[in-house]
PAZA-642540 format. One record per residue: chain; residue number from 1; z negated, x negated, y of N, C-alpha, C in turn; residue in three letters. Coordinates in steps of 0.02 Angstrom, whole numbers. Example, Ala and Ser with C-alpha at 12.3 -4.5 7.8 and 13.67 -1.06 7.14 Angstrom:
2
A  1  -390  -660  -284  -390  -615  -225  -390  -660  -165  ALA
A  2  -354  -642  -112  -357  -684  -53  -394  -645  2  SER
***
This chain:
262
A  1  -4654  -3632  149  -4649  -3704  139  -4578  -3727  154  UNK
A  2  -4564  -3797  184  -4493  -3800  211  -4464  -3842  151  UNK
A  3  -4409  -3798  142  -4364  -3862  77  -4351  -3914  91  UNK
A  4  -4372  -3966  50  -4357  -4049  64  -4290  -4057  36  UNK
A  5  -4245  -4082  61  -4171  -4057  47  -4150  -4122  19  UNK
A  6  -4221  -4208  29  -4175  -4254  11  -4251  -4271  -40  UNK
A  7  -4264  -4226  -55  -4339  -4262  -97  -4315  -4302  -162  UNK
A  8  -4349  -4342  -171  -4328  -4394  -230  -4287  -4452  -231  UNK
A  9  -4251  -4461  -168  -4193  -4493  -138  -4244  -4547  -81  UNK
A  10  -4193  -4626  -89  -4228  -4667  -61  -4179  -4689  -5  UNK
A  11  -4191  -4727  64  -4180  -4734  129  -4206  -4811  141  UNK
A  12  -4170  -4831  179  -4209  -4920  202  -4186  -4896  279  UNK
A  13  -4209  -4893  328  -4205  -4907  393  -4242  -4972  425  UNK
A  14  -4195  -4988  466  -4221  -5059  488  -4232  -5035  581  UNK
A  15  -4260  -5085  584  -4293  -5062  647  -4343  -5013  680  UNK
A  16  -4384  -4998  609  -4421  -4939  601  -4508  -4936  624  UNK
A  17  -4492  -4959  665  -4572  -4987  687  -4586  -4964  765  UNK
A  18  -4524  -4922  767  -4540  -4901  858  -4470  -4849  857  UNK
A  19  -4481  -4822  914  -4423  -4784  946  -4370  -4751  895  UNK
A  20  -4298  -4761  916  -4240  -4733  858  -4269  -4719  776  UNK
A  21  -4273  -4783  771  -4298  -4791  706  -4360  -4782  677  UNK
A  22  -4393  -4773  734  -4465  -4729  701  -4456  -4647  689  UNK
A  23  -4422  -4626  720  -4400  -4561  727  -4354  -4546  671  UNK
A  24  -4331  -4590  654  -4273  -4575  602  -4310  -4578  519  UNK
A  25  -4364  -4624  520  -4400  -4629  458  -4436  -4571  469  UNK
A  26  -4494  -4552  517  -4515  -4489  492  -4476  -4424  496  UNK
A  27  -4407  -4418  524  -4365  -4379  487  -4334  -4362  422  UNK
A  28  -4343  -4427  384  -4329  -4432  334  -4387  -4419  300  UNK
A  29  -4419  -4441  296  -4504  -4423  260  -4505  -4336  263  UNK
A  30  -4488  -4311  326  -4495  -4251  315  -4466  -4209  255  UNK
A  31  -4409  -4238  250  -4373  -4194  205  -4367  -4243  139  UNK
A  32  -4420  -4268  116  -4453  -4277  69  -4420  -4361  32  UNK
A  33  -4371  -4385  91  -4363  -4468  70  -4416  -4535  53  UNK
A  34  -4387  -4539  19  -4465  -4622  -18  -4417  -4662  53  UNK
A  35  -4460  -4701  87  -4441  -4752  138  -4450  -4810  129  UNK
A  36  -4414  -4881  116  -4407  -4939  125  -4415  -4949  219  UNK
A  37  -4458  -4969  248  -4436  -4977  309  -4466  -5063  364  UNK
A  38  -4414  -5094  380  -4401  -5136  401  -4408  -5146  501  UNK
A  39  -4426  -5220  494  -4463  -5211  584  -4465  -5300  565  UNK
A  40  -4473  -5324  644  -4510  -5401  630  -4594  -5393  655  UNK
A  41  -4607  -5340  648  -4687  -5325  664  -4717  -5298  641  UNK
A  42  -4766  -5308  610  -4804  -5276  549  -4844  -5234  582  UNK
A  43  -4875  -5222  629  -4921  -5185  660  -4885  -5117  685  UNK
A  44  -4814  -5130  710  -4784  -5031  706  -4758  -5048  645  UNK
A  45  -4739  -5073  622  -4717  -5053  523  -4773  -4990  523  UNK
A  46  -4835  -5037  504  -4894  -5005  461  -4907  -4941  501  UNK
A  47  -4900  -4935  578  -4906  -4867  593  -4844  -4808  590  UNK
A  48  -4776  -4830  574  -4752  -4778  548  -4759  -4774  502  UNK
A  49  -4778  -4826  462  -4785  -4808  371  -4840  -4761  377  UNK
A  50  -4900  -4748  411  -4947  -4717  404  -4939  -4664  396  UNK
A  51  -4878  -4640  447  -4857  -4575  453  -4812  -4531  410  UNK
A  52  -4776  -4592  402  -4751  -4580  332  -4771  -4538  266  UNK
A  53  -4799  -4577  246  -4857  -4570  193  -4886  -4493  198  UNK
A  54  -4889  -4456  260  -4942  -4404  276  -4865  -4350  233  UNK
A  55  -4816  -4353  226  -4767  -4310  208  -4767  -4296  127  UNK
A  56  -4809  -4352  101  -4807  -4352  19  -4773  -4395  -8  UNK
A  57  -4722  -4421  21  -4684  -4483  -8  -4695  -4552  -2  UNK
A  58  -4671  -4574  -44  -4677  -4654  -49  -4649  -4692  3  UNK
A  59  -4675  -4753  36  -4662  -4778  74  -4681  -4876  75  UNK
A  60  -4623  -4914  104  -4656  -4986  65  -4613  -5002  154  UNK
A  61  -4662  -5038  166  -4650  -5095  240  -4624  -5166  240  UNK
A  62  -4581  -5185  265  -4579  -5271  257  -4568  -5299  320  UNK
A  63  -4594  -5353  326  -4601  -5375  400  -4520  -5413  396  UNK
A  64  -4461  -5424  418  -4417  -5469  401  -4379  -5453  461  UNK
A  65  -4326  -5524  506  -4271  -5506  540  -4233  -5492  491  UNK
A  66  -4189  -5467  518  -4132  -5445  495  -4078  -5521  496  UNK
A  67  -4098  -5542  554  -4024  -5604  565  -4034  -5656  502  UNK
A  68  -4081  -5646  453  -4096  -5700  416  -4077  -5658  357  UNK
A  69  -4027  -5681  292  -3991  -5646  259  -4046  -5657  217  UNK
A  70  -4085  -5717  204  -4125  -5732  135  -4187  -5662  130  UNK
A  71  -4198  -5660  186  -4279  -5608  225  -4248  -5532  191  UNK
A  72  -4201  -5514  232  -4165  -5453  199  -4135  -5457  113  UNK
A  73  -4108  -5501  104  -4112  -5488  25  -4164  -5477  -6  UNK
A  74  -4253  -5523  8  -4291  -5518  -17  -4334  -5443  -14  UNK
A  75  -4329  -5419  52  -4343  -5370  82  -4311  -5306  21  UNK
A  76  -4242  -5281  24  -4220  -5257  -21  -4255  -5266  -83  UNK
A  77  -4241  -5312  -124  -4257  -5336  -161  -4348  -5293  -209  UNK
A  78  -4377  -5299  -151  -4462  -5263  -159  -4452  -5188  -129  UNK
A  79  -4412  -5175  -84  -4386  -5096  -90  -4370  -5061  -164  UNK
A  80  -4323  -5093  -190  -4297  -5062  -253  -4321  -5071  -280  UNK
A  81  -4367  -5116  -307  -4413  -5122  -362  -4472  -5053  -354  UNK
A  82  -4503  -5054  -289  -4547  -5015  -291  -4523  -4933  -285  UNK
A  83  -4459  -4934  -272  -4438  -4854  -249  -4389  -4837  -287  UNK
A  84  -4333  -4903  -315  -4281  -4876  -348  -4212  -4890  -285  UNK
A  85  -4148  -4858  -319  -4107  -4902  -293  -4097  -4864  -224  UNK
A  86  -4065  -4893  -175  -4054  -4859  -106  -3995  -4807  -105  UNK
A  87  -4016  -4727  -77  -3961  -4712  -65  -3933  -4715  4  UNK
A  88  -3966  -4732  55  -3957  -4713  118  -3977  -4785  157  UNK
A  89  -3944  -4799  185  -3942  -4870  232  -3963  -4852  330  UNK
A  90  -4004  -4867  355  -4000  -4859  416  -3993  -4926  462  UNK
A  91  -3951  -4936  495  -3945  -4992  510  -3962  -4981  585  UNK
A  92  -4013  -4995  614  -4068  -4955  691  -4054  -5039  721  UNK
A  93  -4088  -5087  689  -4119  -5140  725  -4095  -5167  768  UNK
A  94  -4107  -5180  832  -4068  -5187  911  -4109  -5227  946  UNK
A  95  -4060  -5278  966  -4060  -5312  1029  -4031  -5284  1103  UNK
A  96  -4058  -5308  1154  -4018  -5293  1225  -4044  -5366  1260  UNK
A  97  -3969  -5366  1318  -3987  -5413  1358  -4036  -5428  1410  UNK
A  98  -4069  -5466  1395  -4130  -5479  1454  -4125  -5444  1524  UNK
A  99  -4060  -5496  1553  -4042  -5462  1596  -3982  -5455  1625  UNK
A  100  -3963  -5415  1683  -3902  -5409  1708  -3856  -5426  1719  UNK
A  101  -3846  -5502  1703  -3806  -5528  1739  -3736  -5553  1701  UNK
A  102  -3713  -5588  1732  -3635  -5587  1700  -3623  -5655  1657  UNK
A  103  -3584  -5647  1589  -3594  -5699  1551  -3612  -5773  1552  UNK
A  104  -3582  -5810  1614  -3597  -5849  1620  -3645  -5880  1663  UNK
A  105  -3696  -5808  1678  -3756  -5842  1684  -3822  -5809  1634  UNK
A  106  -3774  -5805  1580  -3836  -5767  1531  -3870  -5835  1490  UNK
A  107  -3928  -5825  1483  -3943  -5871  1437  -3917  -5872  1342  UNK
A  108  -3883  -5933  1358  -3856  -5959  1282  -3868  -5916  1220  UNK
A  109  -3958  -5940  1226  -4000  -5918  1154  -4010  -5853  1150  UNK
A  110  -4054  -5825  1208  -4049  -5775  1211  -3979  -5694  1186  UNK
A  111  -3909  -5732  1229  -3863  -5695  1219  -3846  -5687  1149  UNK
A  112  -3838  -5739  1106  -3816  -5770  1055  -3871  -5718  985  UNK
A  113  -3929  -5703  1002  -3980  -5683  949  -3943  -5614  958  UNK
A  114  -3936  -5567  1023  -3936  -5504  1032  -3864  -5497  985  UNK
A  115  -3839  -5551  992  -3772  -5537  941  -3785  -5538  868  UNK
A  116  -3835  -5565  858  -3864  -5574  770  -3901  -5550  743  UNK
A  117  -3940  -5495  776  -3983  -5432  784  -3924  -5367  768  UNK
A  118  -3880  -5379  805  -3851  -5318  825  -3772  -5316  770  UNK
A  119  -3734  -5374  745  -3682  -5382  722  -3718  -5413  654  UNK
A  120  -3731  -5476  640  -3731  -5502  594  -3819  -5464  544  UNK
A  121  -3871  -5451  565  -3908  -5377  528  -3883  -5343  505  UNK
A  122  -3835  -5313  512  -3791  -5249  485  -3736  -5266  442  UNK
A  123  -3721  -5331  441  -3693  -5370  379  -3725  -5368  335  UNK
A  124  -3791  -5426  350  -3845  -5428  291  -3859  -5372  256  UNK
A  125  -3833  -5314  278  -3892  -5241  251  -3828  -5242  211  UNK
A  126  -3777  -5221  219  -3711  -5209  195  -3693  -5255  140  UNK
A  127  -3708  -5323  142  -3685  -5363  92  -3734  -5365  46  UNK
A  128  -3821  -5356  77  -3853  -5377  19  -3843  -5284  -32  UNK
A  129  -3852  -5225  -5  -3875  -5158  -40  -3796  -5137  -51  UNK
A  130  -3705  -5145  -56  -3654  -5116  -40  -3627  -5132  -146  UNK
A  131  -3672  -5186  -146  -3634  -5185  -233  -3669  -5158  -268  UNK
A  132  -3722  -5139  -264  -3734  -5067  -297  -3740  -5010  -276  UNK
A  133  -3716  -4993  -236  -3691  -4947  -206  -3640  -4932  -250  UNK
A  134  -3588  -4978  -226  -3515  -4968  -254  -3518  -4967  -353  UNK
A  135  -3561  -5024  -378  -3583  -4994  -439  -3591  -4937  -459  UNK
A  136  -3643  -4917  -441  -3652  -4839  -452  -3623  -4783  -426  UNK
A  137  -3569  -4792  -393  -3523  -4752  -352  -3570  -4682  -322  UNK
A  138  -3594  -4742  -272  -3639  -4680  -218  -3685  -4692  -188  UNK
A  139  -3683  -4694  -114  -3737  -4731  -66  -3706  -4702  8  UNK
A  140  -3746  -4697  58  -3711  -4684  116  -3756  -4754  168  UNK
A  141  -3702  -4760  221  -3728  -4792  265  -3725  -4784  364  UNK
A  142  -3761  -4760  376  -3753  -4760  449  -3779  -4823  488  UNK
A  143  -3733  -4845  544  -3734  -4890  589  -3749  -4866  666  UNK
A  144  -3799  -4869  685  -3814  -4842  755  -3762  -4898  794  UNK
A  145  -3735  -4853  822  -3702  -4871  880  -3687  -4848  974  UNK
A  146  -3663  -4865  975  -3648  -4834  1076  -3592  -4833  1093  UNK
A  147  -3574  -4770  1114  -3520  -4759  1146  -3522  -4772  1201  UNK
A  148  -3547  -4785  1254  -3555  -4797  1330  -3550  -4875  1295  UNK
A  149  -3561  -4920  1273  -3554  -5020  1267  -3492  -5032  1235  UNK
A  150  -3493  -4981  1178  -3423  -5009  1119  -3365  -4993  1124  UNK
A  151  -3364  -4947  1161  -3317  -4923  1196  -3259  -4956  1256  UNK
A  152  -3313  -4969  1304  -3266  -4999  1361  -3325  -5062  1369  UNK
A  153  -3278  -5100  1438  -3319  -5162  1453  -3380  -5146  1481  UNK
A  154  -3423  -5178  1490  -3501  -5170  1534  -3525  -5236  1538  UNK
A  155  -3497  -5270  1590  -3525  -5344  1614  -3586  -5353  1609  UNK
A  156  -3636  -5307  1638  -3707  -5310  1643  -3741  -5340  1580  UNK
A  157  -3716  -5324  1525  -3724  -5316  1454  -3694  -5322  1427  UNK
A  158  -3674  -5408  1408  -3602  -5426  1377  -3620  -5425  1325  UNK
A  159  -3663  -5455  1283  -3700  -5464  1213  -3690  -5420  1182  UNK
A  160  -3738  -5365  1222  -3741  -5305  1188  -3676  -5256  1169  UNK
A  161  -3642  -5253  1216  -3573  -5226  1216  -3534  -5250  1193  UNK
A  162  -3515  -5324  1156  -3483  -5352  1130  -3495  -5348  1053  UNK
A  163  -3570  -5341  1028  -3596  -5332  982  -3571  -5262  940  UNK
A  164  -3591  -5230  996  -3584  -5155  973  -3506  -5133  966  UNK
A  165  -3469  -5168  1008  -3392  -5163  982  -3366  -5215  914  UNK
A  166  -3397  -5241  901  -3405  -5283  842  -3405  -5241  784  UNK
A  167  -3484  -5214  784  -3500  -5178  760  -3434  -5131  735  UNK
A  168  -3426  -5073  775  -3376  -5012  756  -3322  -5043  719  UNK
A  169  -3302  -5120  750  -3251  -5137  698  -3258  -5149  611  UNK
A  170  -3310  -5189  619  -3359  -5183  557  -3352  -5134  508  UNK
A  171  -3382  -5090  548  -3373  -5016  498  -3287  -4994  471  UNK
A  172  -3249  -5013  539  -3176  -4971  517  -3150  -5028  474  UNK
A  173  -3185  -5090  463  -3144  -5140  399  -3183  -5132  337  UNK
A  174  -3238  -5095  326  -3255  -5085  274  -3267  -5016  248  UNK
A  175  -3232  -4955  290  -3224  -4911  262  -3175  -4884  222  UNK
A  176  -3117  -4915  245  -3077  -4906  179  -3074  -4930  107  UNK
A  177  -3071  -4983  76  -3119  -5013  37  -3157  -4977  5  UNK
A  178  -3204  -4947  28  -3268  -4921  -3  -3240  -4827  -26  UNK
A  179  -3182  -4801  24  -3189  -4726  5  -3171  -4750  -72  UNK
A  180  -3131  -4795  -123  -3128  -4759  -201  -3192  -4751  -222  UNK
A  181  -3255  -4806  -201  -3308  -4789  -232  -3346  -4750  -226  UNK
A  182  -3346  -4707  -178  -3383  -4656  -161  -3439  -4649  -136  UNK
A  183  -3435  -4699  -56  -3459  -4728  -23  -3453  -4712  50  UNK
A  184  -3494  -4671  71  -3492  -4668  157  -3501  -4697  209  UNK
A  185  -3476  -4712  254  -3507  -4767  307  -3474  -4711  381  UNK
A  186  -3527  -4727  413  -3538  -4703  479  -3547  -4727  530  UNK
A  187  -3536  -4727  599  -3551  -4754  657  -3564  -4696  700  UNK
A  188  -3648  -4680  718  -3686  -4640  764  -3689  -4644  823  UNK
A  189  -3675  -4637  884  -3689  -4654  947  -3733  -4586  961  UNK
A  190  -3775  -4595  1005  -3845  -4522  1011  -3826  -4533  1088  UNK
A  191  -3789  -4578  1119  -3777  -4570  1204  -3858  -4621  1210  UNK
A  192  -3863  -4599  1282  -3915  -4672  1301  -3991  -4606  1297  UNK
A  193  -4024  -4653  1251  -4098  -4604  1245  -4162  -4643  1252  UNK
A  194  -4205  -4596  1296  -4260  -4625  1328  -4304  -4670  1259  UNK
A  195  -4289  -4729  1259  -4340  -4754  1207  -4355  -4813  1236  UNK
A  196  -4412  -4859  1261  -4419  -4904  1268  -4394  -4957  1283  UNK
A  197  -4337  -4978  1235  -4267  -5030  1266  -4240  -5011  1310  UNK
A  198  -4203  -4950  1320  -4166  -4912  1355  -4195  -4910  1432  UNK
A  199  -4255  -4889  1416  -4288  -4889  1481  -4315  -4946  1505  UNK
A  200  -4313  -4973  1489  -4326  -5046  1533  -4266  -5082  1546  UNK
A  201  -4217  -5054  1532  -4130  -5074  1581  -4137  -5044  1635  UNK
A  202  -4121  -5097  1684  -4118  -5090  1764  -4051  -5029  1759  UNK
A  203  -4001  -5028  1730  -3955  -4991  1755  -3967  -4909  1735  UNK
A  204  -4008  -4894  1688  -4018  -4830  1674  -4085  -4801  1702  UNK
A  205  -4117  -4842  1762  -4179  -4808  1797  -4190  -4766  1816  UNK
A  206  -4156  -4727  1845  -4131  -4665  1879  -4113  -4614  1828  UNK
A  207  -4099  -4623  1767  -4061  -4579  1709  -4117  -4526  1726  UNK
A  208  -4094  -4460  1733  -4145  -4399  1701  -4107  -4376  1640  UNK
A  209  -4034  -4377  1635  -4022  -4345  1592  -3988  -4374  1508  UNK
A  210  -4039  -4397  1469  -4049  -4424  1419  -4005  -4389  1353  UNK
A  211  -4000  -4409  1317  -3984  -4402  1256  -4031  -4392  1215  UNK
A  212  -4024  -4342  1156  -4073  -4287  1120  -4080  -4342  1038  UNK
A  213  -4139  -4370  1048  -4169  -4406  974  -4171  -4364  927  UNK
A  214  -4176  -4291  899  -4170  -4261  871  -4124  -4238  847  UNK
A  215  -4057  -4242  903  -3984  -4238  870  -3966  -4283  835  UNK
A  216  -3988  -4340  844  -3972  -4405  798  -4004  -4397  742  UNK
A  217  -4092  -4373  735  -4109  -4377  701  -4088  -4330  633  UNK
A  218  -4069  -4261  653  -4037  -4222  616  -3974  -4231  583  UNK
A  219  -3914  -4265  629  -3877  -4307  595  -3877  -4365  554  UNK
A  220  -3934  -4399  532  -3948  -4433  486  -3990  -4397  439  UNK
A  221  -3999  -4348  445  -4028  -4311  390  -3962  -4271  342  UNK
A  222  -3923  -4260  385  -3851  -4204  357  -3812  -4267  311  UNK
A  223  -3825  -4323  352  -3799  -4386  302  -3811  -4410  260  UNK
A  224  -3880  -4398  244  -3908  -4401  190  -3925  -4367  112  UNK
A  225  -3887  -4296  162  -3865  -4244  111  -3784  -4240  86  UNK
A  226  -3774  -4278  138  -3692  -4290  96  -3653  -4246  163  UNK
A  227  -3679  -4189  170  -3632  -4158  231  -3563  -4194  281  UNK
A  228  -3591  -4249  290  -3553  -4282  355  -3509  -4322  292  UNK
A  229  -3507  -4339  239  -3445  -4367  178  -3392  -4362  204  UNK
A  230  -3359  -4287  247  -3266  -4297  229  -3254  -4349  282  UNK
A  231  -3313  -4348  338  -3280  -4385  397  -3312  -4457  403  UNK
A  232  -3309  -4494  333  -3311  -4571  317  -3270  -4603  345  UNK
A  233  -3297  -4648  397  -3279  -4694  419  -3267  -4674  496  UNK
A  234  -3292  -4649  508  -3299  -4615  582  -3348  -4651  626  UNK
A  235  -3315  -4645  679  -3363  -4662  751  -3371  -4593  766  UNK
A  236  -3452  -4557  789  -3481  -4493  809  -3526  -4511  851  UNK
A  237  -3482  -4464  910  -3519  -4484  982  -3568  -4408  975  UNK
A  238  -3631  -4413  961  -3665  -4368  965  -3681  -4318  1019  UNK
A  239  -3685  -4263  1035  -3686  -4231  1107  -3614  -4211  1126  UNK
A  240  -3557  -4246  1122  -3491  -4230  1131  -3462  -4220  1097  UNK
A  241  -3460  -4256  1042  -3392  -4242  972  -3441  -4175  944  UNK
A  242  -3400  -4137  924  -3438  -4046  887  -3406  -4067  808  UNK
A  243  -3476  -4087  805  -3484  -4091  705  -3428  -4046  663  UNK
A  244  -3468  -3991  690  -3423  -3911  649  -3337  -3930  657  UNK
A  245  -3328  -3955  693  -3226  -3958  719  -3225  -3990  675  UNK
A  246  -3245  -4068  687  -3224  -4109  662  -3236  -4100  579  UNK
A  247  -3267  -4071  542  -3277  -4053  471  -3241  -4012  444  UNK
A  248  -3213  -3955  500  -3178  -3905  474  -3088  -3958  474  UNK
A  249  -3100  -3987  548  -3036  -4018  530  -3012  -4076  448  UNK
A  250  -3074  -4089  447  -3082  -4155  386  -3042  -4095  325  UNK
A  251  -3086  -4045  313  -3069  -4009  253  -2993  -3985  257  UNK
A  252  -2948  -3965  311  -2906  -3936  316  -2860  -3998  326  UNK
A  253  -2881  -4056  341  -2809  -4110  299  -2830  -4163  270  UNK
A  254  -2878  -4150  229  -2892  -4175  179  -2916  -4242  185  UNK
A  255  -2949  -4230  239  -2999  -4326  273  -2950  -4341  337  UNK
A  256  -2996  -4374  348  -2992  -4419  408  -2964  -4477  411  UNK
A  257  -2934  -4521  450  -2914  -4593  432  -2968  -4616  459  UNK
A  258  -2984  -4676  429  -3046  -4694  443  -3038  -4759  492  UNK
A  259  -3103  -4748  536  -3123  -4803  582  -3092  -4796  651  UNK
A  260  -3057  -4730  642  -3036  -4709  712  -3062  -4695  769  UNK
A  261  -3094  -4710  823  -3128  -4687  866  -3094  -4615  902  UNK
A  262  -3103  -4570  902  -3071  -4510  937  -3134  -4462  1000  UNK
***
């Protein structure tokens, strides 16, 4: 029988109704997490919840955007009641730009949401679930992110790349702050992986050589066990940065500065 290493322990992933984030909830289910999980579509909600469920653990769906702070508080809100308090935050839910082209011929509305999907969601999760967190001194949070957008410029995909460099900043202004309480925050990049969004970008058509959902997924499982702790407040480019270094280095000077991209 395989040891459930996070059994009893609760998770909210958002964007959990397809792709990254479907993968990441029944990773978590596996190793025995109760799931809060979040989507604006009830119809893959209910089919990863299904799957869910097949692991033995508890599992509660809510249909809610994220860009709407009231939806996500309420959302939370019927998570913890039914599961108890959150230890683990996944912040999945993603926008991309329609299409290719260069800011000023992107559409307004369009550009403007992928930014409130992608930046201001990951607030909401953070502001509504971070004070009890910090109450109870103990919660972790990972932020999917990209190293190929947040990194450098990518015209094609201003939104998105602007977002996602948003994002990383995000994390490096609220990770210091949070290490007295004993509070992790993370930024994941898995490289570009065949999921649905991804693949329907004109610029990655040709990709054969993808990025491994399972490395991500395993890294949000080690995070959930606390493993990845010394190196709070980190950007981890998955596939390139070597976990093991960077942990052995954490222990041998005593942490990391946080929010550093390296």
């Amino acid at each position: 029988m395989t040891l459930r290493t996070l059994e009893g322990q609760v998770a909210l992933v958002t964007g959990a109704g397809r792709g990254i984030g479907r993968e990441i909830a029944l990773g978590l289910a596996e190793e025995g997490m109760n799931l809060g999980i979040l989507g604006r579509h009830r119809e893959t909600l209910a089919d990863t919840l299904r799957v869910c469920v097949r692991h033995g653990v508890k599992c509660v769906a809510v249909a809610a955007d994220v860009a709407n702070f009231g939806a996500v508080r309420e959302a939370v809100r019927s998570i913890e009641r039914d599961l108890g308090p959150i230890d683990l935050v996944v912040n999945n839910a993603g926008q991309v730009d329609r299409a290719e082209v260069p800011l000023w011929q992107a559409d307004p509305e369009q550009w403007w949401s992928v930014v409130e999907t992608n930046l201001r969601g990951p607030f909401h999760l953070l502001r509504t679930v971070l004070p009890g967190m910090v109450e109870r001194r103990r919660g972790r949070v990972v932020n999917l992110n990209s190293g190929f957008f947040a990194l450098r410029p990518e015209w094609r995909y201003s939104a998105y790349a602007t977002s996602k460099a948003a994002l990383l900043r995000l994390s490096d202004n609220v990770a210091g702050p949070l290490r007295p309480h004993g509070v992790t925050v993370l930024d994941l990049s898995p490289g570009v992986v065949a999921t649905g969004m991804t693949a329907a970008m004109p610029m990655f058509a040709d990709t054969v050589d993808w990025g491994s959902i399972p490395l991500l997924v395993s890294a949000v499982v080690d995070t959930g066990r606390g493993r990845l702790d010394p190196l709070h407040g980190r950007f981890l480019h998955l596939g390139r940065d070597d976990i093991g270094e960077l942990l052995a280095q954490a222990g041998a000077v005593g942490g990391l500065d946080d929010g550093v991209p390296r």
